[in-house]
C-alpha positions as CSV (number, residue, x, y, z in Angstrom):
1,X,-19.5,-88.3,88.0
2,X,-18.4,-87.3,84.4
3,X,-14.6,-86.4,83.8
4,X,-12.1,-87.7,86.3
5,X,-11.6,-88.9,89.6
6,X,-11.4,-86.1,92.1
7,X,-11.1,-86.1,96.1
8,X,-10.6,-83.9,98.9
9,X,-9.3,-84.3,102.3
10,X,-10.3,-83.2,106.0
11,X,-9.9,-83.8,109.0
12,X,-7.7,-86.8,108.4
13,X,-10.8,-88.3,106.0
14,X,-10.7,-88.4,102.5
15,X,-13.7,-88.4,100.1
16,X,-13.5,-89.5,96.5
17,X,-15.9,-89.1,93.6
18,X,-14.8,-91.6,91.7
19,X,-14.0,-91.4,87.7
20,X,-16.2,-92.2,85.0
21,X,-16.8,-95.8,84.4
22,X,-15.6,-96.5,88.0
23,X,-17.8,-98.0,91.0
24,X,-17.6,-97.0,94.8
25,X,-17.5,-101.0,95.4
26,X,-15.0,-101.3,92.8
27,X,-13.1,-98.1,94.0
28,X,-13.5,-99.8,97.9
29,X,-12.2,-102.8,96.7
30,X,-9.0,-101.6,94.4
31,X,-7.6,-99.1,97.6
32,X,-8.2,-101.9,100.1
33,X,-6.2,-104.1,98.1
34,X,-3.3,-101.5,97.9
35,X,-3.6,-99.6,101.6
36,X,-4.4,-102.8,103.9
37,X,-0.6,-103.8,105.1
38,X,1.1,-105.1,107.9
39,X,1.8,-101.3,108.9
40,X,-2.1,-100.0,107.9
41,X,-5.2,-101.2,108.6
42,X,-8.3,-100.4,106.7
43,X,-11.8,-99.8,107.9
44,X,-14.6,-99.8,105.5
45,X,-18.2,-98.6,106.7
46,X,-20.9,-99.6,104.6
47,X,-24.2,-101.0,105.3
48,X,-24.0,-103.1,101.9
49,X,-23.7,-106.7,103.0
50,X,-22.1,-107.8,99.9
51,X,-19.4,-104.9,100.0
52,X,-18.9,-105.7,103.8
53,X,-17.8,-109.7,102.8
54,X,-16.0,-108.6,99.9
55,X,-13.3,-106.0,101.9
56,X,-13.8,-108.2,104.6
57,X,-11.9,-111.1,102.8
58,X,-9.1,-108.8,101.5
59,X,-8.6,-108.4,104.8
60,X,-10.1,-105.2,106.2
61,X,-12.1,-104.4,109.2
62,X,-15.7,-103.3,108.2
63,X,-18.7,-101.9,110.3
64,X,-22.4,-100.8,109.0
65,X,-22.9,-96.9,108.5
66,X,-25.1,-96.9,112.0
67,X,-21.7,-98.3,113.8
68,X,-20.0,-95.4,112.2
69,X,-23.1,-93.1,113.2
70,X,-22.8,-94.1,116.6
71,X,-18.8,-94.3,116.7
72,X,-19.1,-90.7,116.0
73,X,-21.5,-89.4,118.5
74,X,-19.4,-91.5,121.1
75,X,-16.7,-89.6,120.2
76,X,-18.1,-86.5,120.2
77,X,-19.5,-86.6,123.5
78,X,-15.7,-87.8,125.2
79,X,-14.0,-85.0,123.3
80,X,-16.6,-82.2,124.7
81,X,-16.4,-84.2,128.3
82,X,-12.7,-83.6,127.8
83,X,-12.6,-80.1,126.7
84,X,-15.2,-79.4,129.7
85,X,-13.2,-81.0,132.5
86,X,-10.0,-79.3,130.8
87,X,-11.6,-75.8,130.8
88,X,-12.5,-76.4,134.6
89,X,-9.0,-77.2,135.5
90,X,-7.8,-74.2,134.1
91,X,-10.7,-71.6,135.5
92,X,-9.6,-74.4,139.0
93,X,-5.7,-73.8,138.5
94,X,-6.7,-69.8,138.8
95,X,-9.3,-70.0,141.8
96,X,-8.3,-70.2,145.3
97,X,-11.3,-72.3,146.0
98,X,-10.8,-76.0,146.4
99,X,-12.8,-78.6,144.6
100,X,-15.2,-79.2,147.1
101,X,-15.8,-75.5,148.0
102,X,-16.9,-75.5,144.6
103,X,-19.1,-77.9,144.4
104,X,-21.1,-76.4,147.9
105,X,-21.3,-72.7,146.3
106,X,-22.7,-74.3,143.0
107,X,-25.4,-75.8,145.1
108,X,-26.0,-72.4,146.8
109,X,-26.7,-70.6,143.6
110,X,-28.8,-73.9,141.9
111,X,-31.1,-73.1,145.5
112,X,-31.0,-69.7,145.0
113,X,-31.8,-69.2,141.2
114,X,-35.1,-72.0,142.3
115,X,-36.6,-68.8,144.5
């Protein structure tokens, strides 16, 4: 990228086009040097072997972009479990049905809506 180094940040991830003159590796490398402490530590996901020992060595965690890809959609799927179950317990907290009357007159419409 011409110019300088510019980055962004959401949803607690940063991304970073690098300056000119400047590598991703070498970019990798320098920040994991400098944010990998005692207090912090650093994930890198690549799928570059190379890049994996290298951060690996200075003493961060590393996983392949497929990990990352499927740490993701992992997380996805608990977090709309979660919101599901809590939007039940609230529409629950509100009905004077218990749990098990519930589940019996969602069977009776699933047979019904089959005819």
């Amino acid at each position: 990228v011409p110019g300088i180094q510019k980055s962004y940040e959401k949803y607690q991830l940063t991304v970073v086009f690098t300056k000119e003159g400047e590598t991703a590796d070498s970019y990798i490398e320098r920040v994991v040097g400098i944010e990998n402490t005692i207090v912090t530590q650093v994930t890198v996901a690549t799928s570059d072997l190379a890049e994996q020992w290298i951060v690996f060595q200075k003493g961060a965690l590393r996983k392949s972009a497929n990990e990352l890809f499927s740490d993701v959609k992992r997380i996805k799927k608990a977090i709309e479990a979660d919101t599901k179950e809590y939007r039940l317990q609230s529409y629950r907290r509100n009905s004077p049905w218990s749990h098990h009357q519930m589940d019996r007159l969602e069977k009776l419409r699933d047979d019904l809506t089959k005819y």
